[in-house]
BAMARSE-566274 format. One record per residue: residue in three letters; x, y, z of N, C-alpha, C in turn. Coordinates in pm, whole numbers, padded with zeros to 5 digits, always signed. Layout:
% residues N
ALAXYZXYZXYZ...
This chain:
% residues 163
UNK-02633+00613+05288-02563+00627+05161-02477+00752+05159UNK-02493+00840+05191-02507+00982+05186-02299+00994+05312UNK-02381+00906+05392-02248+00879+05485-02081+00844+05427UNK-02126+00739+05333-01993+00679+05260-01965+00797+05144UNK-02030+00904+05072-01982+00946+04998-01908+01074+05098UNK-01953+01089+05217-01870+01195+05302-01742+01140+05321UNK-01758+01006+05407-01617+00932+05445-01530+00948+05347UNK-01579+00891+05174-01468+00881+05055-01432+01011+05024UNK-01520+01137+05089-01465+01268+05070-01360+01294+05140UNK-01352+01220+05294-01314+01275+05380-01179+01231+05336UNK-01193+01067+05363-01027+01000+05298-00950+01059+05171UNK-01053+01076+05103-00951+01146+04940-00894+01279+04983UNK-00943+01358+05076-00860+01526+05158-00756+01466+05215UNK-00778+01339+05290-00647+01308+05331-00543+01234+05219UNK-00565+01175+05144-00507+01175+05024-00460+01285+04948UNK-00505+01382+04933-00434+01489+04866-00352+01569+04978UNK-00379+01611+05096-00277+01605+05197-00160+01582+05171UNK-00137+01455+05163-00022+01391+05135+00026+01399+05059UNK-00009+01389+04948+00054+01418+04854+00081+01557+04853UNK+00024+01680+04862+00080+01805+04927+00230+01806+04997UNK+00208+01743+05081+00317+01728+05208+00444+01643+05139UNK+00384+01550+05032+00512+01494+05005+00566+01597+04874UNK+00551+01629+04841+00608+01707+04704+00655+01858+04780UNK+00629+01885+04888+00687+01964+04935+00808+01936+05002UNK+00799+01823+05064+00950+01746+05144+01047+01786+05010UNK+00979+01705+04910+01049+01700+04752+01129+01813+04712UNK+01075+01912+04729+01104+02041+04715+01176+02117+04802UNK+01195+02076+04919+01289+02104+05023+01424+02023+05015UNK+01390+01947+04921+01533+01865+04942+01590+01926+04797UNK+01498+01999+04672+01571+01990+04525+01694+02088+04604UNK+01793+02088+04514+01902+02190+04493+01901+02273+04437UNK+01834+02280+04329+01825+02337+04223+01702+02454+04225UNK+01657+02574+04189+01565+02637+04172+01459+02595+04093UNK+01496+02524+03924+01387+02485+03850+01327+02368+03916UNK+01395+02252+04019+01351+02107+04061+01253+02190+04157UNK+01290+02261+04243+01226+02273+04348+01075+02406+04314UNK+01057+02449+04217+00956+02526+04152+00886+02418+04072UNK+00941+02287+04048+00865+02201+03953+00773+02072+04072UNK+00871+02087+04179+00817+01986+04235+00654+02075+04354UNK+00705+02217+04379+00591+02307+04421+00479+02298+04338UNK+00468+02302+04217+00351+02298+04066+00272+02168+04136UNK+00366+02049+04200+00297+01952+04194+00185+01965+04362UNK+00325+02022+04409+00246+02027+04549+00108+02110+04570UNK+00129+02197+04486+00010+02344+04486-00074+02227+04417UNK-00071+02197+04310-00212+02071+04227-00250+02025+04345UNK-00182+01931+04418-00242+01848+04513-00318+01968+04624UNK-00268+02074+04677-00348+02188+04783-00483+02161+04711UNK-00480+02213+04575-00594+02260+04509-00705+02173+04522UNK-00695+02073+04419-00776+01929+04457-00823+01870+04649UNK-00756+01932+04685-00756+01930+04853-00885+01970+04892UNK-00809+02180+04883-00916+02260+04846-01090+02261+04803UNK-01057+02199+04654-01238+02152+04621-01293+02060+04691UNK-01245+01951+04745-01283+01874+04831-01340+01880+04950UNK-01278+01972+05027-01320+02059+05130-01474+02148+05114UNK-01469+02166+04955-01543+02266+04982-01691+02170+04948UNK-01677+02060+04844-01714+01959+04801-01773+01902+04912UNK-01716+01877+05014-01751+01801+05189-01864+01910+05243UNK-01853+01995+05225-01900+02071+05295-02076+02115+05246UNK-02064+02134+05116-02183+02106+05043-02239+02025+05053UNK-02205+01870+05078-02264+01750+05019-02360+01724+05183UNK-02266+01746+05344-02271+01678+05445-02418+01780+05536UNK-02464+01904+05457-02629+01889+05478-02698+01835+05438UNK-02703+01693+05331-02803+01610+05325-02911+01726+05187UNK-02894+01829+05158-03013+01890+05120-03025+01818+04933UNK-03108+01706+04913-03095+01697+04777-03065+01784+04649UNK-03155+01901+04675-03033+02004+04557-02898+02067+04552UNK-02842+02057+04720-02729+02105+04699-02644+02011+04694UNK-02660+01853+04717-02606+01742+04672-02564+01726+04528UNK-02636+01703+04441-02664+01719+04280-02569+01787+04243UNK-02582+01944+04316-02516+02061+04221-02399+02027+04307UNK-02372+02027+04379-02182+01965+04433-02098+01904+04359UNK-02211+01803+04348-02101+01696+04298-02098+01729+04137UNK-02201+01789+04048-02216+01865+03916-02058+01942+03922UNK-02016+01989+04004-01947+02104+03987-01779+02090+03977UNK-01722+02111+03863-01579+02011+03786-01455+02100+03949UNK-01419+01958+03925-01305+02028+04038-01147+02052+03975UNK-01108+02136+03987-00964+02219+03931-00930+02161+03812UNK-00893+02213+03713-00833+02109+03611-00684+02138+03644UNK-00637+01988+03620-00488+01904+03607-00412+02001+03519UNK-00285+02056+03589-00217+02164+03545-00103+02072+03417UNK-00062+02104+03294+00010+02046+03234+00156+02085+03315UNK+00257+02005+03345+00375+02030+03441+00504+02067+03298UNK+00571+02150+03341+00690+02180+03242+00792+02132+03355UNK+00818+01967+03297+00975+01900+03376+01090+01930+03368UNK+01106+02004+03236+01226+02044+03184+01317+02110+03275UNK+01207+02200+03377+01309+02272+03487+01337+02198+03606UNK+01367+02018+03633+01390+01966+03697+01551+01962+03676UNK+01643+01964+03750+01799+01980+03727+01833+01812+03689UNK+01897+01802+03603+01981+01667+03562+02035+01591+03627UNK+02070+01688+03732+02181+01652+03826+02181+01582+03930UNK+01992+01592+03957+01946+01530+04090+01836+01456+04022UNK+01904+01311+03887+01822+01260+03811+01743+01125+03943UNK+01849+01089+04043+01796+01010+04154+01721+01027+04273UNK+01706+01201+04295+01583+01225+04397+01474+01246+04268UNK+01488+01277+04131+01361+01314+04077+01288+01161+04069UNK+01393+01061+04006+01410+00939+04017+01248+00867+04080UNK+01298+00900+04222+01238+00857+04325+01093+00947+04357UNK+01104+01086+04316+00995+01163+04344+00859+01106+04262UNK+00889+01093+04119+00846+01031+04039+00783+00897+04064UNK+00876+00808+04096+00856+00687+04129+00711+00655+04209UNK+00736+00726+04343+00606+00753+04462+00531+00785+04418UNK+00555+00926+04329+00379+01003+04254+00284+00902+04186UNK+00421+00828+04115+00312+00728+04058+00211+00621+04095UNK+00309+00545+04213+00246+00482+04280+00109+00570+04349UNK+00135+00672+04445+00030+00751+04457-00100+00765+04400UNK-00071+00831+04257-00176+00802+04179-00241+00671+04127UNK-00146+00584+04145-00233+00443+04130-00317+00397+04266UNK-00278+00481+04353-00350+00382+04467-00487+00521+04477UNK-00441+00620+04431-00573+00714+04379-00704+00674+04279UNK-00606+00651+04177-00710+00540+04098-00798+00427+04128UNK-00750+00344+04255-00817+00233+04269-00932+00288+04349UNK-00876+00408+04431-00944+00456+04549-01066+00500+04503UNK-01065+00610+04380-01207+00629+04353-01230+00579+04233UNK-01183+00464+04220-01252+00306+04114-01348+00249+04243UNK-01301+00230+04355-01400+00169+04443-01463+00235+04507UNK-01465+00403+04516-01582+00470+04543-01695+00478+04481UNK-01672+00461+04333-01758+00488+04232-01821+00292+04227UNK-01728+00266+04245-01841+00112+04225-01920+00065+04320UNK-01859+00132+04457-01979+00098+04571-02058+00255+04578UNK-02091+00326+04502-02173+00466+04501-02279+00444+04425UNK-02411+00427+04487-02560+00453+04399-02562+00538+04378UNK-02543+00683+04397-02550+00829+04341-02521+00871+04202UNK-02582+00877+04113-02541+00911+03998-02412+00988+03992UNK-02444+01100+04047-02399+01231+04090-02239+01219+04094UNK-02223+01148+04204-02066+01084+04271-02052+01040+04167UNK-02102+00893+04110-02015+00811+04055-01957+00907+03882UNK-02009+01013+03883-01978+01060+03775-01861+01183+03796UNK-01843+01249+03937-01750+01334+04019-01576+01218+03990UNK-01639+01067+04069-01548+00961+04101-01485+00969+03937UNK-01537+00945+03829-01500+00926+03676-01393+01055+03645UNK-01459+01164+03690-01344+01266+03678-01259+01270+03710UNK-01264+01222+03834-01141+01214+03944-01054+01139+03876UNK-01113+01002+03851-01018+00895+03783-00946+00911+03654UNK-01028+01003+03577-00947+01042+03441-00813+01119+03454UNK-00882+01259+03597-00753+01328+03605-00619+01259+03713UNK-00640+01125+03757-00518+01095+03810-00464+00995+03690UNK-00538+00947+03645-00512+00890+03526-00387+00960+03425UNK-00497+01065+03410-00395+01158+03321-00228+01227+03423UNK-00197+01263+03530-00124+01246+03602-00013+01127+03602UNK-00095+01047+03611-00004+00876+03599+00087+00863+03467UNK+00056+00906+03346+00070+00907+03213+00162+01012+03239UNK+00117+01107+03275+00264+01255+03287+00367+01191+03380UNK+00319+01135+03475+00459+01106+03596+00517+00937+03509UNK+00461+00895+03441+00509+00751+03377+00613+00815+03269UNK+00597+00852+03184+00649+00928+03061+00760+01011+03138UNK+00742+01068+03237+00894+01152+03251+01014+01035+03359UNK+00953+00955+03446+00989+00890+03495+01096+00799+03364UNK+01039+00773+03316+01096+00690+03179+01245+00781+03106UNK+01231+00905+03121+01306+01011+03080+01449+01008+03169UNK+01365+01040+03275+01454+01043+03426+01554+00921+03392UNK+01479+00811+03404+01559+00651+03382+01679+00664+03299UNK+01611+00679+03155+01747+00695+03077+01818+00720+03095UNK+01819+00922+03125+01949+00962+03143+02036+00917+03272UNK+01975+00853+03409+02054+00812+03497+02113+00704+03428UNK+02100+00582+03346+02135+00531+03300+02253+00529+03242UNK+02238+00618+03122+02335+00705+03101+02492+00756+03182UNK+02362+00816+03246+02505+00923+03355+02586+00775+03430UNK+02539+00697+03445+02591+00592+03508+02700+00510+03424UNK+02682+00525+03314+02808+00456+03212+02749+00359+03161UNK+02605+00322+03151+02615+00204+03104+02443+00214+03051UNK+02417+00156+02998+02261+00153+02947+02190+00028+02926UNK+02057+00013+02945+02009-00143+02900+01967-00147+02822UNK+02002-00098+02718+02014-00154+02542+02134-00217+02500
């Protein structure tokens, strides 16, 4: 048992990885100072969550029942509120797209520890997995809502709108 909650540790580090790595590409490509400080906010979240995980793995993979318990007891980073505003206008089609991925991202985050937590007998986990899921949840809702923003005004800037 003890095995699969390491593995789903192990895969979700590589999941936040990535997402690390991609919001940094992101950020290498903004033009702008505020895009590329907004799209870092995202990349540093994802280090962080990385981070506890690591440290999370590391606790859990001696097997010792109390330090199991208290691991997974222990809240991992809270979800930074993002200020988009300093994304530039100008590059409404790489944010466009940055957006676009995050979201997907976080949905395939969501499912990921939806099915950790439903194949997890551990109290412990499946209540770590619930957190997890609220805060990509809540993520999804921030990257949905500005994505929607983004849309318009390319819309817009484009001459034409679908209203």
């Amino acid at each position: 048992m003890l095995n699969e909650e390491l593995a789903t540790i192990k895969q979700a580090i590589v999941n936040e990885v990535e997402g690390y790595e991609f919001y940094r590409m992101a950020a290498d490509q903004a033009k702008s100072s505020g895009s590329k400080e907004a799209f870092l906010m995202l990349a540093e979240e994802e280090l962080k969550h990385a981070e506890y995980l690591k440290l999370l793995f590391e606790k859990v993979k001696d097997g010792i029942s109390d330090d199991i318990k208290l691991a997974f007891l222990s809240d991992p980073p809270s979800p930074n509120i993002y200020n988009w505003n300093k994304v530039d206008k100008d590059f409404l089609g790489l944010a466009m797209s940055v957006f676009g991925v995050g979201m997907q991202m976080e949905r395939d985050a969501i499912a990921f520890y939806e099915n950790a937590r439903d194949n997890s007998t551990l109290e412990e986990a499946q209540r770590l997995y619930n957190l997890l899921i609220g805060w990509e949840k809540l993520h999804l809702e921030q990257f949905s809502q500005q994505y929607q923003i983004y849309k318009t005004d390319w819309w817009l800037k484009q001459g034409f709108s679908p209203f």
